[in-house]
C-alpha positions as CSV (number, residue, x, y, z in Angstrom):
1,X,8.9,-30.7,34.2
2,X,10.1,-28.7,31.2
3,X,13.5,-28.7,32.1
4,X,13.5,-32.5,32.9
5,X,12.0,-32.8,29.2
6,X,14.6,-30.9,27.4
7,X,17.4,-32.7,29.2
8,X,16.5,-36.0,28.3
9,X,14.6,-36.1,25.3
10,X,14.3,-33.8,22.0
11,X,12.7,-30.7,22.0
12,X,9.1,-31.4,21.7
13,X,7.6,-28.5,19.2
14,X,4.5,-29.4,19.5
15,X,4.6,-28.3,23.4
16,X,6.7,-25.4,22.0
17,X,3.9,-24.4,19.4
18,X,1.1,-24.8,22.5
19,X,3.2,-22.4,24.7
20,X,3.9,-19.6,22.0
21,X,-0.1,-19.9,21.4
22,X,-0.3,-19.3,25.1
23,X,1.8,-16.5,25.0
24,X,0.0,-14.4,22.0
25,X,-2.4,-14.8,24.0
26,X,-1.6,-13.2,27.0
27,X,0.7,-9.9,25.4
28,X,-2.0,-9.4,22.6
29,X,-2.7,-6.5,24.1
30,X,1.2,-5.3,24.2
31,X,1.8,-6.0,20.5
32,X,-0.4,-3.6,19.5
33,X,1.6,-0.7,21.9
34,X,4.2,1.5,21.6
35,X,6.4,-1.7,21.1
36,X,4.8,-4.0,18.9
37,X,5.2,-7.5,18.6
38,X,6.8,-8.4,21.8
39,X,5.6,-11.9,22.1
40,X,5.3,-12.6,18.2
41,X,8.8,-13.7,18.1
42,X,8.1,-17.0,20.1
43,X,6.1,-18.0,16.7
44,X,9.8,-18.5,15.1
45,X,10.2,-21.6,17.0
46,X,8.1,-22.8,14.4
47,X,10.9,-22.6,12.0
48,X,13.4,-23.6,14.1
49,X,12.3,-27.6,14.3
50,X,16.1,-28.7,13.8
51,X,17.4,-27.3,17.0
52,X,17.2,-30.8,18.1
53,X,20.1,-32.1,15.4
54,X,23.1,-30.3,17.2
55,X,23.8,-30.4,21.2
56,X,24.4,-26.9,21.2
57,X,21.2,-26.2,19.9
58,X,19.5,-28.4,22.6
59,X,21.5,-26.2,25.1
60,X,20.9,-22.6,23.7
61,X,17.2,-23.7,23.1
62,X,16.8,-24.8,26.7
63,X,18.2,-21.8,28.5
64,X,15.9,-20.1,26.2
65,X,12.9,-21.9,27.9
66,X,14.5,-20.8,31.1
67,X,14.8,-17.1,30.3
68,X,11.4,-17.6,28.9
69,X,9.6,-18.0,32.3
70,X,11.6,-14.8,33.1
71,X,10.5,-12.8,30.2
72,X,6.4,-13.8,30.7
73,X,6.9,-12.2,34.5
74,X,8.4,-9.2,32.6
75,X,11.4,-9.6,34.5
76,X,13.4,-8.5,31.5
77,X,16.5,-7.1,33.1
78,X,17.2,-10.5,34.5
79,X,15.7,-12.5,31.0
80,X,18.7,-10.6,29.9
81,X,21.7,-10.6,32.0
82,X,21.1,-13.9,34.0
83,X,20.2,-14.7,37.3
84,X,22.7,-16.4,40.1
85,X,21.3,-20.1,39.9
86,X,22.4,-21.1,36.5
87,X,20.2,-19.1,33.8
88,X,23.1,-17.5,31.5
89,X,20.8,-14.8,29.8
90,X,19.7,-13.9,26.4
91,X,23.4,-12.2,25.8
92,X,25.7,-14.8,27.1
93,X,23.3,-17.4,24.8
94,X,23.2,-15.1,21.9
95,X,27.5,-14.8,21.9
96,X,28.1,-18.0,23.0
97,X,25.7,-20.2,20.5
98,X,26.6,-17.4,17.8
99,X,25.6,-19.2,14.2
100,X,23.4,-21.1,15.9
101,X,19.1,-20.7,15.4
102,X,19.3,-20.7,19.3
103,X,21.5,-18.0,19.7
104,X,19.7,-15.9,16.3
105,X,16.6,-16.2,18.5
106,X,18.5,-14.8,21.1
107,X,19.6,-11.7,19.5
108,X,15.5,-11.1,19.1
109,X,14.9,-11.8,22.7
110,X,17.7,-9.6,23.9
111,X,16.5,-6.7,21.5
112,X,13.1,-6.9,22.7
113,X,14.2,-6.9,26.5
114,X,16.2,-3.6,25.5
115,X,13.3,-2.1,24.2
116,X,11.2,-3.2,27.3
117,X,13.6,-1.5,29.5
118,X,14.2,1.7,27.3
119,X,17.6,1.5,25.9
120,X,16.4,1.7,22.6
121,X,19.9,1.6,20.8
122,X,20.8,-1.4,22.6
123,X,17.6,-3.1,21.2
124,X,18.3,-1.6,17.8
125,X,21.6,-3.1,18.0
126,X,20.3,-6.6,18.4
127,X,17.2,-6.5,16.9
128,X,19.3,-6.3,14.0
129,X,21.5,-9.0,14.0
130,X,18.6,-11.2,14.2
131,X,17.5,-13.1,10.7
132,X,13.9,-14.6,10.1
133,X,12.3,-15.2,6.8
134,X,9.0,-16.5,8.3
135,X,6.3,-14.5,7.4
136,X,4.9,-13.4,10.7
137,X,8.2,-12.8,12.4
138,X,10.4,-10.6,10.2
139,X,7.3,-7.9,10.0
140,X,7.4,-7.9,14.4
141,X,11.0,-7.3,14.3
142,X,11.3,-4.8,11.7
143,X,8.1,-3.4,13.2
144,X,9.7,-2.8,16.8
145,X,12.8,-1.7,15.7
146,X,11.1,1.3,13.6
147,X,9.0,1.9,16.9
148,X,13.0,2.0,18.9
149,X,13.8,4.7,15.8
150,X,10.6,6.4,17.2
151,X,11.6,6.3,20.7
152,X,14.8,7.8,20.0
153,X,13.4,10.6,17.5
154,X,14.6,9.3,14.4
155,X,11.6,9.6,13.0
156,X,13.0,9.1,9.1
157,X,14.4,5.9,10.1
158,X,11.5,4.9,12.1
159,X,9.1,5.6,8.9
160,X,11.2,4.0,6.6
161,X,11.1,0.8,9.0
162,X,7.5,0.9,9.9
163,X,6.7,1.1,5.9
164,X,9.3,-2.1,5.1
165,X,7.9,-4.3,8.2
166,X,4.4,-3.3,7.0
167,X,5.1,-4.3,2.5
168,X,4.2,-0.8,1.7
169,X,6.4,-1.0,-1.7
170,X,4.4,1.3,-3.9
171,X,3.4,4.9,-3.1
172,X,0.6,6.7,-5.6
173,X,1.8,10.4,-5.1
174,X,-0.9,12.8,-6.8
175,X,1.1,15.1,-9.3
176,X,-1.9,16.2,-11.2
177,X,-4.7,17.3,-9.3
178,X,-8.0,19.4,-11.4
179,X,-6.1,21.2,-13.8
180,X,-3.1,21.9,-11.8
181,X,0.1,20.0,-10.9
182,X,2.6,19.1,-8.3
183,X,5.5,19.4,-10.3
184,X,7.1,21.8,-12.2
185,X,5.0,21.9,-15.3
186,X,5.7,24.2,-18.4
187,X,1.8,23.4,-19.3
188,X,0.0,24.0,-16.1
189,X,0.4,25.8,-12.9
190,X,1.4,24.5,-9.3
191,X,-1.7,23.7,-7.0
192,X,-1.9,26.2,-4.3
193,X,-1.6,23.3,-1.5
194,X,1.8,24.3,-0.7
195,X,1.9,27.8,-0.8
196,X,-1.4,28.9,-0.5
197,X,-1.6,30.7,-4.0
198,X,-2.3,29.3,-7.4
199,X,1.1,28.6,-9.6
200,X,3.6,29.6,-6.9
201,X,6.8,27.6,-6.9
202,X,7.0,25.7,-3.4
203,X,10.9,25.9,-3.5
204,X,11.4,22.9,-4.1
205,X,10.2,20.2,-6.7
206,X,7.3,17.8,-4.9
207,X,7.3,15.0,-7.4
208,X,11.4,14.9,-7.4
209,X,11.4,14.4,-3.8
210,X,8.4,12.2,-3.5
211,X,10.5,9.8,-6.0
212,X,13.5,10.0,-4.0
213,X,12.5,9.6,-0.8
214,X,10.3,6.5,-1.9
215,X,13.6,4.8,-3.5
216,X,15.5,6.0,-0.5
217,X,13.0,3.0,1.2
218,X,13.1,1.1,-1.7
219,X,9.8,1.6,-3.0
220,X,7.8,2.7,-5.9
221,X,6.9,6.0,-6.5
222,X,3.8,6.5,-9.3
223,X,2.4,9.2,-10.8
224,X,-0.7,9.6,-10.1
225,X,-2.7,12.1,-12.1
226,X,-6.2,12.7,-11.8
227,X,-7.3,13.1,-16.0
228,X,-10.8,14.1,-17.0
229,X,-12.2,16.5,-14.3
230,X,-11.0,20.3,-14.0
231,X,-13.2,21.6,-10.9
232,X,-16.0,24.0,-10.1
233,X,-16.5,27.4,-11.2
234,X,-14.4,28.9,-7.9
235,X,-11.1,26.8,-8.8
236,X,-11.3,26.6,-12.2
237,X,-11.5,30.8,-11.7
238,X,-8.7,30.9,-9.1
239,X,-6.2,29.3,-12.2
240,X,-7.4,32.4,-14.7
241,X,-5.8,32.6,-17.8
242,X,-3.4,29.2,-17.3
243,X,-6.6,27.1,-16.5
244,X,-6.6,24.6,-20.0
245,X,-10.4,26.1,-20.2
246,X,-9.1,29.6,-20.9
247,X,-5.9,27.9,-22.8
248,X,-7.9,25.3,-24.9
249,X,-11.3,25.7,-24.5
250,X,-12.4,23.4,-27.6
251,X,-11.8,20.3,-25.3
252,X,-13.2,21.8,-22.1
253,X,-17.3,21.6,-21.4
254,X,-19.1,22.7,-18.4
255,X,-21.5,20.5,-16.5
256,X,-23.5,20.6,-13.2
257,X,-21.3,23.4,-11.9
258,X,-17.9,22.3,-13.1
259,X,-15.5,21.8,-15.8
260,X,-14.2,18.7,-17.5
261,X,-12.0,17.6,-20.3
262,X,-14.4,16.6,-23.0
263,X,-13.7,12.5,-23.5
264,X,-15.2,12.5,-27.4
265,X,-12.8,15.4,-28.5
266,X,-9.9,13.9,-30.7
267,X,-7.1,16.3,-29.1
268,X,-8.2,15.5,-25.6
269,X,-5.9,12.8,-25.1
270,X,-3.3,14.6,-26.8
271,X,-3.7,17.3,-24.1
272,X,-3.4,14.2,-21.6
273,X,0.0,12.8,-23.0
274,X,1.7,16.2,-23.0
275,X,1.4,16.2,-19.6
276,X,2.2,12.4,-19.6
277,X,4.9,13.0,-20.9
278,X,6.4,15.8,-19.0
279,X,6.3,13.6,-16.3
280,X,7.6,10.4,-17.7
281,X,10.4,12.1,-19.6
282,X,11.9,14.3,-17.1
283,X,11.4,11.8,-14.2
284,X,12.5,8.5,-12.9
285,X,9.3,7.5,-12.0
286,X,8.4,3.8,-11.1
287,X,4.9,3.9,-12.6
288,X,2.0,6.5,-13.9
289,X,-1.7,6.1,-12.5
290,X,-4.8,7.4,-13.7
291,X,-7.7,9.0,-11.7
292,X,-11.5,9.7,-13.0
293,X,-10.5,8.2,-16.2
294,X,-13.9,8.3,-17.1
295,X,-17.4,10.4,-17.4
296,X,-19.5,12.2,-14.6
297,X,-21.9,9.4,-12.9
298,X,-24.7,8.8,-14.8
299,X,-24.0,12.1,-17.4
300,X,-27.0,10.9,-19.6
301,X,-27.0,14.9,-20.0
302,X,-23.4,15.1,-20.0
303,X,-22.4,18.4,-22.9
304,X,-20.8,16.6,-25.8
305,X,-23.6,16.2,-28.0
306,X,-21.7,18.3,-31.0
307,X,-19.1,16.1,-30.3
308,X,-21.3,12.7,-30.3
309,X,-22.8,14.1,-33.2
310,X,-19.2,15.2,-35.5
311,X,-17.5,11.9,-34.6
312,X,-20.8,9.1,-33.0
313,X,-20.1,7.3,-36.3
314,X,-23.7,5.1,-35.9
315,X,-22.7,4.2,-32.5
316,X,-25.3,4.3,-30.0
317,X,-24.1,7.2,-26.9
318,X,-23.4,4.6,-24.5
319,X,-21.1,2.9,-27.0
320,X,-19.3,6.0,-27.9
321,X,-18.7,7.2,-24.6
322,X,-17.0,3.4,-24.1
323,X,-14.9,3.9,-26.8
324,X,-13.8,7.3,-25.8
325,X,-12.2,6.1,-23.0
326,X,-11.0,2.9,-23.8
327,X,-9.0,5.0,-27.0
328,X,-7.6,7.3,-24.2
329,X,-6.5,4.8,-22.5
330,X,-5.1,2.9,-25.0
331,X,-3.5,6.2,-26.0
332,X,-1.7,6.9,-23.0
333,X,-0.5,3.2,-22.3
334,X,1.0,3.3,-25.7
335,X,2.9,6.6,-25.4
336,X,4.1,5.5,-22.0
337,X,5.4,2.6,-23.6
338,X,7.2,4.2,-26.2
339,X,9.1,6.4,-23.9
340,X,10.0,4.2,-20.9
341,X,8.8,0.5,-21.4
342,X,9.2,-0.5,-18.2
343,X,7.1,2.2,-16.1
344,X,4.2,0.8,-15.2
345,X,0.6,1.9,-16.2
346,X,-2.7,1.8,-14.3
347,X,-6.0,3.4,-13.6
348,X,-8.5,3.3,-10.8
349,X,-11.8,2.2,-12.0
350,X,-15.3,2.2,-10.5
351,X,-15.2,-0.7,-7.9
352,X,-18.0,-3.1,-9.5
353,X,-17.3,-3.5,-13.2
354,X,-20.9,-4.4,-13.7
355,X,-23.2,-7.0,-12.3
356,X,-21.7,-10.3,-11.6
357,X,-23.4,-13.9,-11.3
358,X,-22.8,-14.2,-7.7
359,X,-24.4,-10.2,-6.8
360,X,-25.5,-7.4,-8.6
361,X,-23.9,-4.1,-8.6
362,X,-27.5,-2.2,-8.0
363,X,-27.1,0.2,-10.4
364,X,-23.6,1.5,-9.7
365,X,-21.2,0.0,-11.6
366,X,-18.0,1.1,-14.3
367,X,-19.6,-0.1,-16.9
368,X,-22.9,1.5,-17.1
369,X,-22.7,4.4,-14.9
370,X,-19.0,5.8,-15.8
371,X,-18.4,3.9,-19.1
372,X,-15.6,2.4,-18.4
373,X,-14.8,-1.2,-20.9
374,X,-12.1,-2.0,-17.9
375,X,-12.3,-5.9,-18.7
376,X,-12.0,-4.6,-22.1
377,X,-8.9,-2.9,-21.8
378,X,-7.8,-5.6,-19.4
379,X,-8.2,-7.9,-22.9
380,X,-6.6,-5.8,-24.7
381,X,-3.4,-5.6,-22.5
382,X,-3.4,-2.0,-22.2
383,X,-3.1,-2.0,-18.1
384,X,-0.3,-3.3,-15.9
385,X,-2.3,-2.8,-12.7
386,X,-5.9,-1.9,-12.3
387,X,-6.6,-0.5,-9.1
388,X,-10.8,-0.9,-8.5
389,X,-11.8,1.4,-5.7
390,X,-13.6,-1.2,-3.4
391,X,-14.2,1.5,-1.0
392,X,-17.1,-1.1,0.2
393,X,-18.1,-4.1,2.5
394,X,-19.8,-7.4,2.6
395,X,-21.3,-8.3,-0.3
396,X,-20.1,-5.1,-2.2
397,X,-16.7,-6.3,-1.7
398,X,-16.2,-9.9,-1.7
399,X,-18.1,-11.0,-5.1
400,X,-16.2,-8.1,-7.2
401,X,-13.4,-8.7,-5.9
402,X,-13.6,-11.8,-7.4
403,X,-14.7,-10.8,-10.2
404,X,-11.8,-8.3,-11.1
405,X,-9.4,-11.2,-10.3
406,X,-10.9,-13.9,-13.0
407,X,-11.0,-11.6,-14.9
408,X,-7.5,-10.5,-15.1
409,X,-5.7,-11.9,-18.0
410,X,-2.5,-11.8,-16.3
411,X,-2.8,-8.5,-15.1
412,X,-2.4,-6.8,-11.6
413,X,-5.3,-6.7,-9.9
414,X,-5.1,-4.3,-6.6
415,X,-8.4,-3.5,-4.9
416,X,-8.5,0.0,-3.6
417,X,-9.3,0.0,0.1
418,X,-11.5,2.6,1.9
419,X,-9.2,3.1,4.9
420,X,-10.3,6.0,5.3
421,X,-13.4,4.4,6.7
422,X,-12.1,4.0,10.0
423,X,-12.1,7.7,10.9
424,X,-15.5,7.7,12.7
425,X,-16.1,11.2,11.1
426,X,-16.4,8.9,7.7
427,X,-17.7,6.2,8.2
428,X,-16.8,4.6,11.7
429,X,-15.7,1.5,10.1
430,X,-13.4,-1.3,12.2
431,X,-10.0,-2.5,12.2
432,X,-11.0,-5.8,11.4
433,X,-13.4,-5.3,8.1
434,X,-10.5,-4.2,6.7
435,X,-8.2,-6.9,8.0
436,X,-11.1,-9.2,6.6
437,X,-10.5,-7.9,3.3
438,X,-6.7,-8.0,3.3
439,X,-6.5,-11.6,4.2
440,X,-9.6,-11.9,1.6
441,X,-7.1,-10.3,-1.2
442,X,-4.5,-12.6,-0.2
443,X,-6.0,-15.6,0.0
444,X,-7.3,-15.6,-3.4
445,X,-4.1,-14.9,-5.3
446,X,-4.5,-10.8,-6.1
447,X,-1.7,-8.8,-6.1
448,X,-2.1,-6.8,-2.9
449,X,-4.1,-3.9,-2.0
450,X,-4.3,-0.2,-1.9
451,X,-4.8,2.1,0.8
452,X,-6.9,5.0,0.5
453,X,-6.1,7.3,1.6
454,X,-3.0,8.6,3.4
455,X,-2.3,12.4,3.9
């Protein structure tokens, strides 16, 4: 009956659309293998409606139907080459309705087929000549030919694939840590992550290759530097005499066990942009981001009371410690901007800003508990992004969410995502809460979404 169809009348898509539905269906289990999106590509007849305004689009687009039937058995060697009563295969379609939609879908087909039979350059090499801008499609594509790259051991290519067919375009590599760095620093000393000692070149510069390999994939590469916090008692020891609380102790204060940079004290920020603007001078990086740009949780005993009481100024504590921060940040936005306008500056603030009409934040929120003014600096202008961690669900997600989005001014909002949440050792969440809160991000118009974390 199909074939009777396509001979005599116009390719019916809505028949088409029913049978690609069918056919998610039955390989949803195979798209989410070692060869994703197998069946995925079907949903690009969906953009292919004007296959019925040439004849040799109604041919290609019929033996494609035919190969079809051969492809849902998983008879892919003959999907391919053709059997002996008439079906041409995906490569004789593909070459002979070249610059046709049929014979682009072909390419896919044939590429897939490879892949299902092993010969993972041959599916490379097709993959690749096929062209799809719909949404859905282009990601399977680019997704199996990075798993091909895998296949073959090309695991650089395969990675940079996987990363594009995904829209990862922005990578947050740490470069300040708690009083250490992961570049070479003339004002503080290399983290011992690499090398297993405190302030021992690696060999090599982290942050210079981090940058280049990200715009080798055409992606961003930001700074991220974690700001106020300087550790406990045992690191803050471990970086003796080039720890800033042995180098400039009139900013540092202890508290509960560790060491911070003291928000109130005027030089404090100064201290910051120095190592700002090692990073922002001497680097082609895409963007700087702030971590723990703000107080201890709920520091009501937090030990800058000389401070509060040198430069409160009539302000009430709470007020103060708002300010602090806010100036900081308006500090280091500034000096970014006068050195390189274009790189980008964010922060990642406590994921409830405070309580909102729809829910409350119970008790836990930016405003009140860290002193962060985020909507305030938001106002001001003085973030490009703002990166909330929403490491949350339900209710705890969705109405801040939100939140940070009307209240935006034009700004990039990019909810932080707990990811790290599905590891049952943290907190055994599923695959689909989070895919909930992707398509929840995307539906309402933020800019996309972070993924913590990734190591």
């Amino acid at each position: 009956m199909a074939e009777q169809k396509h001979t005599q009348d116009p390719l019916d898509m809505e028949e088409a659309l029913s049978t690609s539905e069918a056919f998610l269906i039955k390989y949803k289990g195979r798209i989410l293998g070692t060869i994703a999106a197998v069946v995925i590509i079907i949903a690009g007849f969906m953009g292919y409606k004007h296959f019925i305004s040439d004849p040799n689009e109604v041919k290609a687009s019929e033996a494609l139907f035919k190969g079809e039937q051969y492809f849902g058995a998983d008879n892919f060697e003959t999907a391919l080459n053709g059997d002996s009563i008439g079906y041409k295969g995906f490569l004789k379609v593909a070459d002979e309705f070249s610059g046709t939609a049929a014979g682009n879908l072909a390419n896919a087909y044939a590429g897939i087929c490879y892949a299902q039979l092993g010969k993972y350059e041959d599916a490379v090499k097709y993959l690749d000549k096929f062209s799809a801008k719909d949404q859905l499609v282009s990601p399977a594509i680019l997704g199996t030919i990075g798993n091909c790259y895998a296949e073959m051991g090309q695991l650089d290519k395969a990675a940079g694939t996987l990363l594009k067919a995904a829209n990862f375009n922005t990578v947050l590599f740490q470069t300040r840590t708690r009083g250490d760095v992961l570049y070479q620093s003339a004002i503080e000393p290399y983290n011992s992550i690499l090398t297993g000692k405190v302030g021992v070149n690696p060999g090599y510069d982290p942050l210079a290759f981090a940058i280049a390999e990200c715009h080798k994939r055409g992606m961003e590469c930001h700074a991220w530097m974690v700001t106020i916090p300087l550790g406990n008692r045992k690191h803050v020891a471990a970086l003796g005499k080039e720890s800033v609380t042995k180098r400039k102790p009139a900013i540092c204060v202890p508290y509960k066990r560790e060491y911070f940079l003291n928000p109130g004290h005027p030089q404090t920020k100064e201290y910051l942009m120095s190592l700002v603007r090692e990073v922002v001078e001497r680097y082609d990086v895409d963007g700087v981001h702030f971590d723990y740009l703000r107080y201890p949780e709920h520091a009501l005993r937090f030990s800058d009371s000389y401070t509060y009481r040198k430069y409160g100024n009539g302000r009430d504590l709470a007020q103060w410690r708002r300010d602090n921060i806010t100036e900081i940040v308006r500090y280091l936005y500034k000096g970014v901007k006068a050195l390189k306008p274009w790189v980008k500056v964010s922060t990642c603030p406590v994921g409830k800003y405070r309580d909102t009409s729809r829910y409350p934040s119970r008790g836990w929120n930016a405003f009140h508990t860290v002193y962060q003014d985020v909507q305030g600096w938001l106002g001001e202008g003085i973030q490009d992004q703002v990166y909330p961690m929403m490491y949350f669900r339900g209710n705890g997600f969705y109405p801040f969410a939100l939140d940070w989005q009307e209240q935006s001014n034009g700004r990039q909002i990019i909810p932080g995502l707990g990811i790290y949440f599905l590891d049952p050792s943290e907190g055994n969440w599923t695959v689909d809460e989070v895919e909930r809160q992707i398509n929840f991000t995307r539906t309402h118009g933020l800019a996309g979404e972070g993924h913590y974390r990734a190591k």
